[in-house]
C-alpha positions in Angstrom: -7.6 -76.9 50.0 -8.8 -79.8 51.9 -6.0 -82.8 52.6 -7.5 -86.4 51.1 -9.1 -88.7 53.7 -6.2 -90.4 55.3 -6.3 -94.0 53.8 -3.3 -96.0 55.9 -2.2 -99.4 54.2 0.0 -101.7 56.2 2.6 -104.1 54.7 4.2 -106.7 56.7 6.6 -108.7 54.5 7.3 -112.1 56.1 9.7 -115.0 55.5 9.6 -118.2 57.5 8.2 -116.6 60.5 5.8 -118.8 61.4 6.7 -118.3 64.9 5.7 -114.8 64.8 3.4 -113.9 62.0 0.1 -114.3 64.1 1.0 -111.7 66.5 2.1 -109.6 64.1 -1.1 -109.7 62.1 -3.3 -110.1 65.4 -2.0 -106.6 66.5 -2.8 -104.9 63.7 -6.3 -106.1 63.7 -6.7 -105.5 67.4 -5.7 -101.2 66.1 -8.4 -98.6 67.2 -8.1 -96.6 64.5 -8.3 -99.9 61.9 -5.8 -99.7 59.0 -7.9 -99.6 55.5 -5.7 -102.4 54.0 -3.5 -105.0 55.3 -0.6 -106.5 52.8 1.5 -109.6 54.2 3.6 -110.1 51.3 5.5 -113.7 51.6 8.8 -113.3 50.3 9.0 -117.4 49.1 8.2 -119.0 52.8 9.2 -122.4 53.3 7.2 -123.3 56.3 3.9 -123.2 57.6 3.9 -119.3 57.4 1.8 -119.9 54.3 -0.8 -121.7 55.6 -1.2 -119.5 58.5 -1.7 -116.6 56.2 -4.8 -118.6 54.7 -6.6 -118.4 58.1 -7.0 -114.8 58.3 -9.0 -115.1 54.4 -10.4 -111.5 53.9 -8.9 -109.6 56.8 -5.7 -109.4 54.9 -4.3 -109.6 51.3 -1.7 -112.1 50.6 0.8 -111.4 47.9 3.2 -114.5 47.1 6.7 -113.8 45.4 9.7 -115.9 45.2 12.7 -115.2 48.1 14.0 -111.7 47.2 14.8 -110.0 50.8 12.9 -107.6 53.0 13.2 -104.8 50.4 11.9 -106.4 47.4 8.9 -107.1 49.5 8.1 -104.2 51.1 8.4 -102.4 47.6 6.1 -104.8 46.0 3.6 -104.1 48.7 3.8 -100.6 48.7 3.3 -101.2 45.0 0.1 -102.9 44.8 -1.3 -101.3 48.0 -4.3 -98.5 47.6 -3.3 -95.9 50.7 -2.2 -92.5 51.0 -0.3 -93.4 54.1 1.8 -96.2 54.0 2.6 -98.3 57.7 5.4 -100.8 57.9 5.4 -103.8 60.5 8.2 -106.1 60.8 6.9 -109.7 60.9 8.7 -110.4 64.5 7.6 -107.1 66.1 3.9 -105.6 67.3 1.6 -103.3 67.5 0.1 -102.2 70.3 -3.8 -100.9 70.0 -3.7 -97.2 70.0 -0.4 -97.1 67.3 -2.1 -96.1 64.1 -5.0 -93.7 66.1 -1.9 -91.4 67.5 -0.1 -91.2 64.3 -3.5 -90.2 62.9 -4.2 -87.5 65.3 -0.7 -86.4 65.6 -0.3 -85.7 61.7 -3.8 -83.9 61.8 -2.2 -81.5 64.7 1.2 -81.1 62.8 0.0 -81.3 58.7 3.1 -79.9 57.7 5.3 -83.3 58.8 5.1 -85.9 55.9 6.7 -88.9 58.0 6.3 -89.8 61.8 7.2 -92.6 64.1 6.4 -94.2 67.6 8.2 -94.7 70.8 8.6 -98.2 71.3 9.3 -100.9 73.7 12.2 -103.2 73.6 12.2 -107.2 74.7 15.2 -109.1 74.2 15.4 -112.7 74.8 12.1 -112.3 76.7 12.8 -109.2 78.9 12.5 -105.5 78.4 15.5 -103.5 78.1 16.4 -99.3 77.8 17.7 -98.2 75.0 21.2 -97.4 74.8 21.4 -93.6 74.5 23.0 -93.5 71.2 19.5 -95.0 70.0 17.5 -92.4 71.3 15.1 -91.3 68.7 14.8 -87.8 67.4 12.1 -85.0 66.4 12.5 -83.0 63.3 15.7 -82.1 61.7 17.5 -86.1 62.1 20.0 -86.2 58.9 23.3 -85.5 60.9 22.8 -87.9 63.7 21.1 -90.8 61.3 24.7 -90.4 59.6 26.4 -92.4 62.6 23.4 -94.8 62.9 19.8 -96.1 62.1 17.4 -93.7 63.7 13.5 -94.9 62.6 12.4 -98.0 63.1 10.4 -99.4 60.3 7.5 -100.5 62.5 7.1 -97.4 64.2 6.8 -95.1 60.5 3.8 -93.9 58.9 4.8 -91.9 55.8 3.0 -90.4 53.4 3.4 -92.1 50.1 4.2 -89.9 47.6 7.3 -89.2 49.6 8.1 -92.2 49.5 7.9 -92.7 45.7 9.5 -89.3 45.3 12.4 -90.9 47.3 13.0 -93.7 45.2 11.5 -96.6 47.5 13.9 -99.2 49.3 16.9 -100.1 47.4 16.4 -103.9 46.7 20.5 -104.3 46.6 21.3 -104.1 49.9 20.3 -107.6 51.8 20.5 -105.4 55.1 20.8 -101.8 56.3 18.1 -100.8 53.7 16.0 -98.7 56.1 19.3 -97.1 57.3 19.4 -96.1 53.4 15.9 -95.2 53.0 15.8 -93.1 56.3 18.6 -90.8 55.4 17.7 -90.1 51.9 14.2 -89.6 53.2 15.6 -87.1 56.4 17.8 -85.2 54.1 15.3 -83.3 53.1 12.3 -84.1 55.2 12.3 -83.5 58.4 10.7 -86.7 60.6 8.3 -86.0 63.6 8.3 -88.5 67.0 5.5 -89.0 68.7 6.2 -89.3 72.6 3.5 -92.1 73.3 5.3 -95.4 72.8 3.4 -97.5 69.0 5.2 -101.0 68.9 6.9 -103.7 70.5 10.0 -104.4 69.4 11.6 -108.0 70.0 14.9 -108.8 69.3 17.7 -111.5 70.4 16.1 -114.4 68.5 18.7 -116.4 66.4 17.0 -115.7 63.0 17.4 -111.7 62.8 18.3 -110.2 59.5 21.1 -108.4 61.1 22.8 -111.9 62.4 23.0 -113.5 58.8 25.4 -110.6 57.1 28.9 -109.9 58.7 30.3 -105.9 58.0 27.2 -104.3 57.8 29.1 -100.7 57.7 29.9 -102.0 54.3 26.5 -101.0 53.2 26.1 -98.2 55.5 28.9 -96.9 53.2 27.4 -97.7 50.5 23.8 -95.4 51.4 26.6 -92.7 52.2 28.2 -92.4 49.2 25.2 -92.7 47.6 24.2 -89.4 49.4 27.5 -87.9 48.0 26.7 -88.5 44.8 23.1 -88.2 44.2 22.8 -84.8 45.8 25.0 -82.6 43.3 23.9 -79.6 45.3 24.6 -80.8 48.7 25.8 -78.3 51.3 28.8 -78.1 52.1 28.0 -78.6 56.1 26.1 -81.7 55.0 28.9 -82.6 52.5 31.6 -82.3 55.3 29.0 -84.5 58.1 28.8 -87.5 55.1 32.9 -87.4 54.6 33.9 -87.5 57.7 31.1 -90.5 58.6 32.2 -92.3 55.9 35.8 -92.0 56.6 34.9 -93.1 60.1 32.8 -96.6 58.9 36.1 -96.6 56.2 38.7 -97.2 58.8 36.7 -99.3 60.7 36.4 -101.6 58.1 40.0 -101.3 57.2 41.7 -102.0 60.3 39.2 -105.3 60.5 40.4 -106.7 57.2 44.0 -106.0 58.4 43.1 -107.8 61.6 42.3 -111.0 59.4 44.8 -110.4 57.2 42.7 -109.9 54.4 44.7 -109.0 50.9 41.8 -106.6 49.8 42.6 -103.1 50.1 39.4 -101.4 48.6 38.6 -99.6 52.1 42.4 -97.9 51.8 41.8 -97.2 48.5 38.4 -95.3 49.1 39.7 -93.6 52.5 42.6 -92.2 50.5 39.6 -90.8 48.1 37.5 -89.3 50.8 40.5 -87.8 53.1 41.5 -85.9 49.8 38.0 -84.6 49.2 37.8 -83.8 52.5 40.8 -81.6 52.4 39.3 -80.0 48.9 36.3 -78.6 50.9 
């Protein structure tokens, strides 16, 4: 049986980037293999993002929501987009021009992978950088070491979209670490194939980053790992053990920073206590 002609849509959500959008947008465009649809969905932009959007007319669909976060609109993207294969692109980060052909010619050379991401290329404040080791990416099997830490990077993906409805999409409650969520319920049963070749440019450093604006992120890193726990009645017990003893590790983290301000919750005691008992039950 023949695979569907691959149909990629590409959803950039975008709030008050006016900075940034254009080069976003621009390298998309400027693809070799050209995506099939192009969704920039403005999550409630105050600025002149909006009337840059209106420049580009026909080359891209504009849907316009109220301020919901970066979830919200990459759902409601996904959601009215038409694709089989679904591309991400952060409005700050880009392209660059052979991105979507690899992915293309990769998943046609490896049919059974479902998911795949780029290389990429990091500037901060205006200079490339390496990656620290722990951020090196990984082919295949990527659930234990995407316990510890992000491991895909949302421009970089191209994932097939039923997986991604089978999933459950992004989880609109978490303001940040909603790709770390995503990723690991996604790579717990998927595996998640790297192409060598690096697919974007990612920028970073610039004061308004999602990550800057939320103290503790850990606390929904925790969050996506319990969620694992209990969502997955059948998980193994290797996996079980990994997801214990990586959320007893973000757990007293969190614990001995809110005895450092001399904070009067205890909630992180109170679920370390929980998870060092079920630990010991295993």
């Amino acid at each position: 049986m023949m695979k569907p002609v691959m149909r990629i849509s590409v959803i950039i959500p975008v709030y008050n980037r006016e900075g940034y959008i254009r080069r976003a947008i621009d390298s998309v465009l400027n693809q070799n293999r050209p995506a099939d649809e192009i969704i920039v969905v403005d999550d409630g932009s105050t600025d002149t993002t909006p009337s840059i959007l209106a420049d580009y007319g026909e080359n891209i669909q504009v849907v316009y929501q109220e301020n919901k976060g970066v979830s919200a609109a990459r759902n409601r993207g996904i959601r009215v987009s038409s694709g089989n294969w679904i591309a991400l692109l952060d409005s700050d980060d880009e392209w660059l021009p052979d991105k979507l052909a690899l992915q293309q010619t990769w998943l046609k050379e490896n049919p059974s992978y479902r998911i795949c991401q780029t290389q990429e290329i990091w500037i901060r404040r205006g200079k490339r950088v390496n990656p620290m080791k722990k951020h090196t990416k990984i082919h295949g099997d990527i659930f234990f070491p995407s316990l510890k830490r992000c491991l895909v990077s949302p421009s970089a993906v191209l994932f097939d979209r039923q997986l991604f409805e089978e999933t459950g999409g992004f989880d609109e409650s978490f303001p940040v670490c909603e790709d770390y969520d995503l990723w690991l319920r996604i790579s717990l049963h998927e595996p998640v194939g790297l192409l060598p070749e690096a697919g974007i440019i990612k920028y970073g450093g610039h004061a308004d980053q999602l990550s800057r604006s939320v103290w503790g992120m850990d606390r929904f890193r925790v969050i996506a790992l319990e969620k694992i726990l209990t969502g997955n009645p059948d998980l193994s017990r290797d996996k079980t053990e990994a997801v214990l003893r990586e959320l007893i590790h973000k757990l007293t983290v969190l614990h001995h920073g809110a005895l450092k301000r001399n904070s009067k919750e205890n909630a992180w005691k109170k679920k370390l206590e929980k998870y060092n008992f079920m630990l010991q039950q295993l």
